[in-house]
PyMOL Python script that loads the backbone (N, CA, C, O; Angstrom):
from pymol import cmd

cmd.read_pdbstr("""\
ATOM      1  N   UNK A   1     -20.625   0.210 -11.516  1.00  0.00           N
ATOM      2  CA  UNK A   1     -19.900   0.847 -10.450  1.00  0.00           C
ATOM      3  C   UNK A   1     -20.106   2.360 -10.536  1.00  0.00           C
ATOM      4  O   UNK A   1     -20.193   3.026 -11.568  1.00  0.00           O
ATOM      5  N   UNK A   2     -20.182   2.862  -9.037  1.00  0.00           N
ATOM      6  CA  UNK A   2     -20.551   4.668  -9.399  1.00  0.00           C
ATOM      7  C   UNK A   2     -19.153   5.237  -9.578  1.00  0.00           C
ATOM      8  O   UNK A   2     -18.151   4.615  -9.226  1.00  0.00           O
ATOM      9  N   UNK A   3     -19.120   6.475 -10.154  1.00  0.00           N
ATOM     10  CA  UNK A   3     -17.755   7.187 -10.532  1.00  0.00           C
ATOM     11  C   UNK A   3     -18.093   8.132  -9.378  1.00  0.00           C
ATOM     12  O   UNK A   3     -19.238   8.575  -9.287  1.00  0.00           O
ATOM     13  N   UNK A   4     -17.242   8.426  -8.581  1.00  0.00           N
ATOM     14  CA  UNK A   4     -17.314   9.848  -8.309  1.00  0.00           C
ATOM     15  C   UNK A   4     -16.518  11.373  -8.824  1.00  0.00           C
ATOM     16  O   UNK A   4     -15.593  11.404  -9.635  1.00  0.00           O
ATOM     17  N   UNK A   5     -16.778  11.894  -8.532  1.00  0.00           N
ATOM     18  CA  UNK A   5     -16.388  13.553  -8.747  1.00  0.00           C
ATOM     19  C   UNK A   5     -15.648  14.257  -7.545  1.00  0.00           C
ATOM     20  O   UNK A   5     -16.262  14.519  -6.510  1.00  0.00           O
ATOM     21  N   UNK A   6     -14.148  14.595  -7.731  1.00  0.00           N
ATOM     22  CA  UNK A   6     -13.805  15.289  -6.971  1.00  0.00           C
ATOM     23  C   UNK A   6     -13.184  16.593  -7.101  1.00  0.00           C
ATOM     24  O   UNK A   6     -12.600  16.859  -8.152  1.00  0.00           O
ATOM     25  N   UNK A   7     -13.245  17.494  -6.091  1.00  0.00           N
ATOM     26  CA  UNK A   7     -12.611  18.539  -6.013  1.00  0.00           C
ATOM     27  C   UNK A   7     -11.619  19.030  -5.363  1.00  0.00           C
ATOM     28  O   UNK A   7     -12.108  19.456  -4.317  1.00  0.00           O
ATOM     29  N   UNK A   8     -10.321  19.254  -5.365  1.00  0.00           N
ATOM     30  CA  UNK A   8      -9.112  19.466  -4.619  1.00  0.00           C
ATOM     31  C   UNK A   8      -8.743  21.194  -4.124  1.00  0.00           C
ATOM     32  O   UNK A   8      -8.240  22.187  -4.649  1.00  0.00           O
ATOM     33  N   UNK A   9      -9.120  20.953  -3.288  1.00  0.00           N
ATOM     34  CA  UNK A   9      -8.264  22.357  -2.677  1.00  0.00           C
ATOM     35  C   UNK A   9      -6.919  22.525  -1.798  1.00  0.00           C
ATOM     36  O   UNK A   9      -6.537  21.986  -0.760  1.00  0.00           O
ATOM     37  N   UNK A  10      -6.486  23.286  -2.465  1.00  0.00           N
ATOM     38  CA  UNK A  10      -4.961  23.209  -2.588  1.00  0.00           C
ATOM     39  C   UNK A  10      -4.273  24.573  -2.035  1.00  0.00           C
ATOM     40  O   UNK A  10      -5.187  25.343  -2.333  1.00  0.00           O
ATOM     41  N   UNK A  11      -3.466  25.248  -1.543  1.00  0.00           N
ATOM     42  CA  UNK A  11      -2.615  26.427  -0.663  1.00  0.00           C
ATOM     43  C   UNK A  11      -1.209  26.184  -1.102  1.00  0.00           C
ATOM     44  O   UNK A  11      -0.470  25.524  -0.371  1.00  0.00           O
ATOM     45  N   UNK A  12      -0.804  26.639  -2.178  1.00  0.00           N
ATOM     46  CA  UNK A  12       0.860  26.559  -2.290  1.00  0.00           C
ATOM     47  C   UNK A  12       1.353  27.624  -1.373  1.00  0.00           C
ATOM     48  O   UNK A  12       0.824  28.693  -1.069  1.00  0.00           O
ATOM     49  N   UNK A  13       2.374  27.146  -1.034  1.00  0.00           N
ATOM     50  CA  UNK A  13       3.415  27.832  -0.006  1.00  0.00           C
ATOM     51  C   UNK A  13       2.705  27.684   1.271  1.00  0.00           C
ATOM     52  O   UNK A  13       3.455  27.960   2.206  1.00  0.00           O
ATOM     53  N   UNK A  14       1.295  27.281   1.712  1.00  0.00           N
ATOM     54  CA  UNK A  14       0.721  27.581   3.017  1.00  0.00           C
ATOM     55  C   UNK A  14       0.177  26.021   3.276  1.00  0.00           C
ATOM     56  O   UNK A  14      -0.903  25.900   3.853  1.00  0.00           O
ATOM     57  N   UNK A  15       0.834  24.946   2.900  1.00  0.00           N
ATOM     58  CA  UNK A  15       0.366  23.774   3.581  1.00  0.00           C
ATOM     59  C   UNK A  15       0.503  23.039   1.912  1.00  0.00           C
ATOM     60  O   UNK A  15       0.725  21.837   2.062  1.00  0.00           O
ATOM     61  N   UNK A  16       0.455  23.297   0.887  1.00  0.00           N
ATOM     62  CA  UNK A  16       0.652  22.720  -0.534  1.00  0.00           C
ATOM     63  C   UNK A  16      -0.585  21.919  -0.492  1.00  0.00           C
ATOM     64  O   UNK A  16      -1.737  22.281  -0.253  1.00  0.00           O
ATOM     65  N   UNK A  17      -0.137  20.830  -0.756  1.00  0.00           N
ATOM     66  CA  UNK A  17      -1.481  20.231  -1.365  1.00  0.00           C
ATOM     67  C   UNK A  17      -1.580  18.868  -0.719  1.00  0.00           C
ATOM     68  O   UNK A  17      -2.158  17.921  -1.250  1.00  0.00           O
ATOM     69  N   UNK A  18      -0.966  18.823   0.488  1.00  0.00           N
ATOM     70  CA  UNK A  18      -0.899  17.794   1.299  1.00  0.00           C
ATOM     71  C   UNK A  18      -0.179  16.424   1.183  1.00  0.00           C
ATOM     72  O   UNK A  18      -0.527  15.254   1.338  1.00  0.00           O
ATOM     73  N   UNK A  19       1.011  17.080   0.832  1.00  0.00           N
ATOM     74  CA  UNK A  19       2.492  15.830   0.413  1.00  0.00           C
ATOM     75  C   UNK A  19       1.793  15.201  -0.151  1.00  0.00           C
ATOM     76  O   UNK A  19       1.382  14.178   0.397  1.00  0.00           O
ATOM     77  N   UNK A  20       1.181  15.663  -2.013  1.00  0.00           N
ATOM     78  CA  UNK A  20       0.775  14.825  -2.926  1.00  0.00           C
ATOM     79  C   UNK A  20      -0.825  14.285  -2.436  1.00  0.00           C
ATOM     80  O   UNK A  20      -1.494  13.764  -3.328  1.00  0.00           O
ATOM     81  N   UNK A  21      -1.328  14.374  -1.317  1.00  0.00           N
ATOM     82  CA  UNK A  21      -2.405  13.274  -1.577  1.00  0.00           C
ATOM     83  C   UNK A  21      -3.258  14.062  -2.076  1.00  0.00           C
ATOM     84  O   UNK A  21      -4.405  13.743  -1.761  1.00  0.00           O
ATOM     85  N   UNK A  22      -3.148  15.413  -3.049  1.00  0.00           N
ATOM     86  CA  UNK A  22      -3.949  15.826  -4.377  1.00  0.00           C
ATOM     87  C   UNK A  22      -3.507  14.221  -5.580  1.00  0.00           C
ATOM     88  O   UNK A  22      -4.352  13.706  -6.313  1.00  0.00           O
ATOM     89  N   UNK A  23      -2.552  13.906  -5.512  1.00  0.00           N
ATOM     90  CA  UNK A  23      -2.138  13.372  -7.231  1.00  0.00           C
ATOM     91  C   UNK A  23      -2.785  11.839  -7.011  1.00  0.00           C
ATOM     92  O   UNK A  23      -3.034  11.136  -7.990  1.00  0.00           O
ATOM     93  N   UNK A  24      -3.121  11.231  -5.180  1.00  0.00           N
ATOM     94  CA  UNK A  24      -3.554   9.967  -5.170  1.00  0.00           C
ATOM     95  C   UNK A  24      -4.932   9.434  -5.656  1.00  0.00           C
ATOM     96  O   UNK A  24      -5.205   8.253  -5.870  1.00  0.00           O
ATOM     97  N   UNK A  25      -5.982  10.814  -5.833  1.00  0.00           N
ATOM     98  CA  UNK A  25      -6.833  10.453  -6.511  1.00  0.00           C
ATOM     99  C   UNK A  25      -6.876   9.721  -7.890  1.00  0.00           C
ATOM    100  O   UNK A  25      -7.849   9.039  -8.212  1.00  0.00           O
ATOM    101  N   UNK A  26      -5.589   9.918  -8.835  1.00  0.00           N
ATOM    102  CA  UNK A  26      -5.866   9.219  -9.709  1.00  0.00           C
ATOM    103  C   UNK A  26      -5.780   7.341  -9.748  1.00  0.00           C
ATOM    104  O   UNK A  26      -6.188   6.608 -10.649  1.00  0.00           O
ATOM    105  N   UNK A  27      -5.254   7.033  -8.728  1.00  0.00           N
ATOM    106  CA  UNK A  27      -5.336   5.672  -8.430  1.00  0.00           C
ATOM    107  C   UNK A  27      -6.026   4.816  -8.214  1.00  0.00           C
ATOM    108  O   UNK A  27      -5.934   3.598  -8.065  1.00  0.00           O
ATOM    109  N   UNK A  28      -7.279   6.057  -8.196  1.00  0.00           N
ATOM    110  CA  UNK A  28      -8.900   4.958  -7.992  1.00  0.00           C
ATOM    111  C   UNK A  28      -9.766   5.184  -9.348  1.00  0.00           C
ATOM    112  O   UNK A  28     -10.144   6.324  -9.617  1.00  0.00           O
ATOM    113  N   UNK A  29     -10.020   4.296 -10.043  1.00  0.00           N
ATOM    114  CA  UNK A  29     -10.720   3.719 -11.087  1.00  0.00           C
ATOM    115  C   UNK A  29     -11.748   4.447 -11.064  1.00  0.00           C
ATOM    116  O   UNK A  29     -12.123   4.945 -12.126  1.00  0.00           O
ATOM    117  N   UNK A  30     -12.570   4.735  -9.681  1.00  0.00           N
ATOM    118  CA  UNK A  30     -14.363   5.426  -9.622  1.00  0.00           C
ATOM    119  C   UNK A  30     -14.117   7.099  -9.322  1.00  0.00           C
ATOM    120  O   UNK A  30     -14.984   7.887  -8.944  1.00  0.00           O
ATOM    121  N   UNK A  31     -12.723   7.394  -9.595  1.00  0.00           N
ATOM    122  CA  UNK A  31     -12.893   9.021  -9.128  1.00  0.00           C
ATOM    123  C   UNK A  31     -12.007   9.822 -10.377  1.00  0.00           C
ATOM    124  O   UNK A  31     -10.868   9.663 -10.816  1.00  0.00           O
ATOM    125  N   UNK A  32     -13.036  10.684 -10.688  1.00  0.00           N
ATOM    126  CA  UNK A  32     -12.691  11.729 -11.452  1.00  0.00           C
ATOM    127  C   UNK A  32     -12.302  12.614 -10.967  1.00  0.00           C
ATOM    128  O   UNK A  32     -13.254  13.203 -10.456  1.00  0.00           O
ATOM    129  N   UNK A  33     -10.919  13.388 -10.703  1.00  0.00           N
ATOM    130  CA  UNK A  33     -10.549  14.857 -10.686  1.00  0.00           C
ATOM    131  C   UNK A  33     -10.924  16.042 -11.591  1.00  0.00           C
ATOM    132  O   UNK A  33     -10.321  16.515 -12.555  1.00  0.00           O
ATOM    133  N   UNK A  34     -12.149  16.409 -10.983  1.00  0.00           N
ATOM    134  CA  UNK A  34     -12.920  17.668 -11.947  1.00  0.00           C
ATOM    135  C   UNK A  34     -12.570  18.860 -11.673  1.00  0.00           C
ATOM    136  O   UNK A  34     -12.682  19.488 -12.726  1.00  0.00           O
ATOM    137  N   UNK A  35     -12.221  19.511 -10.889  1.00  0.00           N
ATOM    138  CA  UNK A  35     -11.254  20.602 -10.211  1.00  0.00           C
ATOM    139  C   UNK A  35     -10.619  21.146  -9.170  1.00  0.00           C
ATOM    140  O   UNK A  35     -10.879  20.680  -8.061  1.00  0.00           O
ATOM    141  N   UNK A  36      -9.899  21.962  -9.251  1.00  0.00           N
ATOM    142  CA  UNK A  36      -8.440  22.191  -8.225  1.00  0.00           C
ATOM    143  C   UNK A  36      -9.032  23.552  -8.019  1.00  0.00           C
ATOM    144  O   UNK A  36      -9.685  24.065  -8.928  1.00  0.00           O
ATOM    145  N   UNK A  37      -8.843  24.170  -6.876  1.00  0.00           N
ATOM    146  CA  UNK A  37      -8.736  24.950  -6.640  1.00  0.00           C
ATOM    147  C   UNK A  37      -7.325  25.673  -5.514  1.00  0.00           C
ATOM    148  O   UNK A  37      -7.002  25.117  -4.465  1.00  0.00           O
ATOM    149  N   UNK A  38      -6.899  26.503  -5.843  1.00  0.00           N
ATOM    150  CA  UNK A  38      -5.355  27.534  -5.178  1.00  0.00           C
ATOM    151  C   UNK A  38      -5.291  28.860  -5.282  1.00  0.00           C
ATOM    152  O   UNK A  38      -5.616  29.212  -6.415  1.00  0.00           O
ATOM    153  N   UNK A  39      -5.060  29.586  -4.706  1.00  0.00           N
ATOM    154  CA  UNK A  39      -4.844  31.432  -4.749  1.00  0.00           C
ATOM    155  C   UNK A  39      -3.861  31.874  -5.609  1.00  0.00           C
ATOM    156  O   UNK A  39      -3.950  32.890  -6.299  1.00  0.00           O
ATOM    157  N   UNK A  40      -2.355  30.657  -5.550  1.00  0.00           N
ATOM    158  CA  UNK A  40      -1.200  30.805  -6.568  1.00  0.00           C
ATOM    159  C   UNK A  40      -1.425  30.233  -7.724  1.00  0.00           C
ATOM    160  O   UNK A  40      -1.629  29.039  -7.938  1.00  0.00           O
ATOM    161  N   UNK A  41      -1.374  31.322  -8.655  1.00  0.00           N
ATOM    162  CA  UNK A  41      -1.627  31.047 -10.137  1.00  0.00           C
ATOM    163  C   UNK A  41      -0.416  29.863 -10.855  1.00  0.00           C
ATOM    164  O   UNK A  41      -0.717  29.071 -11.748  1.00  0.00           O
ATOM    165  N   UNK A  42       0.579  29.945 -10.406  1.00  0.00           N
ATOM    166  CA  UNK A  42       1.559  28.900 -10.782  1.00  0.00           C
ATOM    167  C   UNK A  42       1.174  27.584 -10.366  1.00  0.00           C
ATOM    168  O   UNK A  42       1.236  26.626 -11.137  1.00  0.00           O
ATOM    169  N   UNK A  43       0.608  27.457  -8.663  1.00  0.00           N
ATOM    170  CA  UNK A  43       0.875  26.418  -7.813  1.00  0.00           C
ATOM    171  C   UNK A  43      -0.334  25.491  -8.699  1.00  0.00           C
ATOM    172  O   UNK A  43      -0.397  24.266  -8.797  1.00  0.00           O
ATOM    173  N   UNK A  44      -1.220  26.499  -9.275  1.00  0.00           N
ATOM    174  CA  UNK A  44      -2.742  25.727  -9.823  1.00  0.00           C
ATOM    175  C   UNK A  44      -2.500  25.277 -11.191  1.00  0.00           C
ATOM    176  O   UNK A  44      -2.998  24.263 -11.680  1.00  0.00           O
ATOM    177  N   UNK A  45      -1.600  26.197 -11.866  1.00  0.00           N
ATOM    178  CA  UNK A  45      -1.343  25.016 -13.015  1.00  0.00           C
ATOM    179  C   UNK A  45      -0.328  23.922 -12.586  1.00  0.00           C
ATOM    180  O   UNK A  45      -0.195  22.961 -13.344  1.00  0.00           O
ATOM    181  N   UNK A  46       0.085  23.953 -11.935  1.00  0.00           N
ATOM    182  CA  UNK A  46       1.005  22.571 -11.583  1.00  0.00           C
ATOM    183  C   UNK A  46       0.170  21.451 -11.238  1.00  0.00           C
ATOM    184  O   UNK A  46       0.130  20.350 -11.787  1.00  0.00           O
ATOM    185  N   UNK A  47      -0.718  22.021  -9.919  1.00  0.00           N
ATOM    186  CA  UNK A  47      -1.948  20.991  -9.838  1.00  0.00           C
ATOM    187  C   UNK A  47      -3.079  20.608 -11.024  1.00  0.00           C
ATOM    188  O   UNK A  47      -3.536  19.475 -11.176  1.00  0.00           O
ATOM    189  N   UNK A  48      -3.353  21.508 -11.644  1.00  0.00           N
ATOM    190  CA  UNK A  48      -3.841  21.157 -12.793  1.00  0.00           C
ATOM    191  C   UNK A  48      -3.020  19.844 -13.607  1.00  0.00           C
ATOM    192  O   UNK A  48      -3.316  18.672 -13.838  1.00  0.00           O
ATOM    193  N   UNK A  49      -2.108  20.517 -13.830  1.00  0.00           N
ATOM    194  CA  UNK A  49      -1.299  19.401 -15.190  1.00  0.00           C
ATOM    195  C   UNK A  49      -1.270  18.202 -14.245  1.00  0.00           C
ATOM    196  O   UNK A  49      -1.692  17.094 -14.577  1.00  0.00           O
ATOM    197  N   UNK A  50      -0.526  18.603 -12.544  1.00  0.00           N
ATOM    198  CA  UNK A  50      -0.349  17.122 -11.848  1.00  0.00           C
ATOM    199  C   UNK A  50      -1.827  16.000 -11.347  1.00  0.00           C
ATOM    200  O   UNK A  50      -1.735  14.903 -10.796  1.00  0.00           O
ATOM    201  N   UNK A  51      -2.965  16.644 -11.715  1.00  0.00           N
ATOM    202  CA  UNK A  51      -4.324  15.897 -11.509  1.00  0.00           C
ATOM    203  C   UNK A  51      -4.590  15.394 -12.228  1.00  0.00           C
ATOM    204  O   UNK A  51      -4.794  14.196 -12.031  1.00  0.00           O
ATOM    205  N   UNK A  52      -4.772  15.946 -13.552  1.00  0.00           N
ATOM    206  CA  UNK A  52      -5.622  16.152 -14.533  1.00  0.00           C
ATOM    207  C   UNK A  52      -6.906  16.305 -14.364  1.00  0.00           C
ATOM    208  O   UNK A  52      -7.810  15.571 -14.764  1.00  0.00           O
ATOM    209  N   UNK A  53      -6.980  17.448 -13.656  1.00  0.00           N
ATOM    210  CA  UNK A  53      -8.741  18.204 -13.218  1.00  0.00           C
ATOM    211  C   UNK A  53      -8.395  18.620 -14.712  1.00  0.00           C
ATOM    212  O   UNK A  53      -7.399  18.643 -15.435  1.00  0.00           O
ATOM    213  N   UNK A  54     -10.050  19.008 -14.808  1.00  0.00           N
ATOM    214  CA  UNK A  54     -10.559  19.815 -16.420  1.00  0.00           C
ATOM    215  C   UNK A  54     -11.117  21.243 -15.743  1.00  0.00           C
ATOM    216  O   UNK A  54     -11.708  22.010 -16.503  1.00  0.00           O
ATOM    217  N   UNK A  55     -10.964  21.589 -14.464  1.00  0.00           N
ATOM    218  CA  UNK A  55     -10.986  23.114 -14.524  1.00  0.00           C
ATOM    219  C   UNK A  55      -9.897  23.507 -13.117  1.00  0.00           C
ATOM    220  O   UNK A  55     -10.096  22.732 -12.182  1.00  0.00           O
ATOM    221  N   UNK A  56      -9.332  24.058 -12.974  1.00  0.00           N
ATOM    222  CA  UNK A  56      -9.144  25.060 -11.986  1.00  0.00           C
ATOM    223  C   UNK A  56      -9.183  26.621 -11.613  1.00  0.00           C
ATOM    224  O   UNK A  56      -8.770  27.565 -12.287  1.00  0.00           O
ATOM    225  N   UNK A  57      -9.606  26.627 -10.744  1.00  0.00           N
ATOM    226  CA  UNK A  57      -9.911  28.056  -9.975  1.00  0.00           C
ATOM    227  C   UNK A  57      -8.785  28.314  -8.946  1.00  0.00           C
ATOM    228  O   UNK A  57      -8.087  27.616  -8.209  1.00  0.00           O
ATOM    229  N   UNK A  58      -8.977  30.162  -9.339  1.00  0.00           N
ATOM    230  CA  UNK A  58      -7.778  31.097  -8.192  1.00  0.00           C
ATOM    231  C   UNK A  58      -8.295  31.811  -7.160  1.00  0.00           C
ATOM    232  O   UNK A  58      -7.548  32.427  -6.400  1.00  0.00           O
TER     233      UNK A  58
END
""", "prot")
cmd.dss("prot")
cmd.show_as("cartoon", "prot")
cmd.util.cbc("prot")
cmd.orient("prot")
């Protein structure tokens, strides 16, 4: 089965991260959360810890 690779972009305070459907990626077996990206330095470690991407960007 192929894995894929995804990337989340995310706007706290300006639309968030789309009522969670950042955190639904982990529910699929073939997709890796590899990174988040947000402008708010808080909002991106939240998405960070709430993904578990292995990088995010500000």
């Amino acid at each position: 089965m192929a894995t894929y690779k995804v990337a989340i972009i995310g706007s706290t305070g300006r639309g968030d991260y789309g009522h969670g459907l950042d955190a639904v990626w982990q529910k699929f077996e073939d997709c890796n959360v590899v990174a988040v990206a947000d402008q708010d330095a808080a909002g991106l470690q939240k998405a960070v810890t709430r993904t578990g991407a292995a990088t995010g960007y500000a």
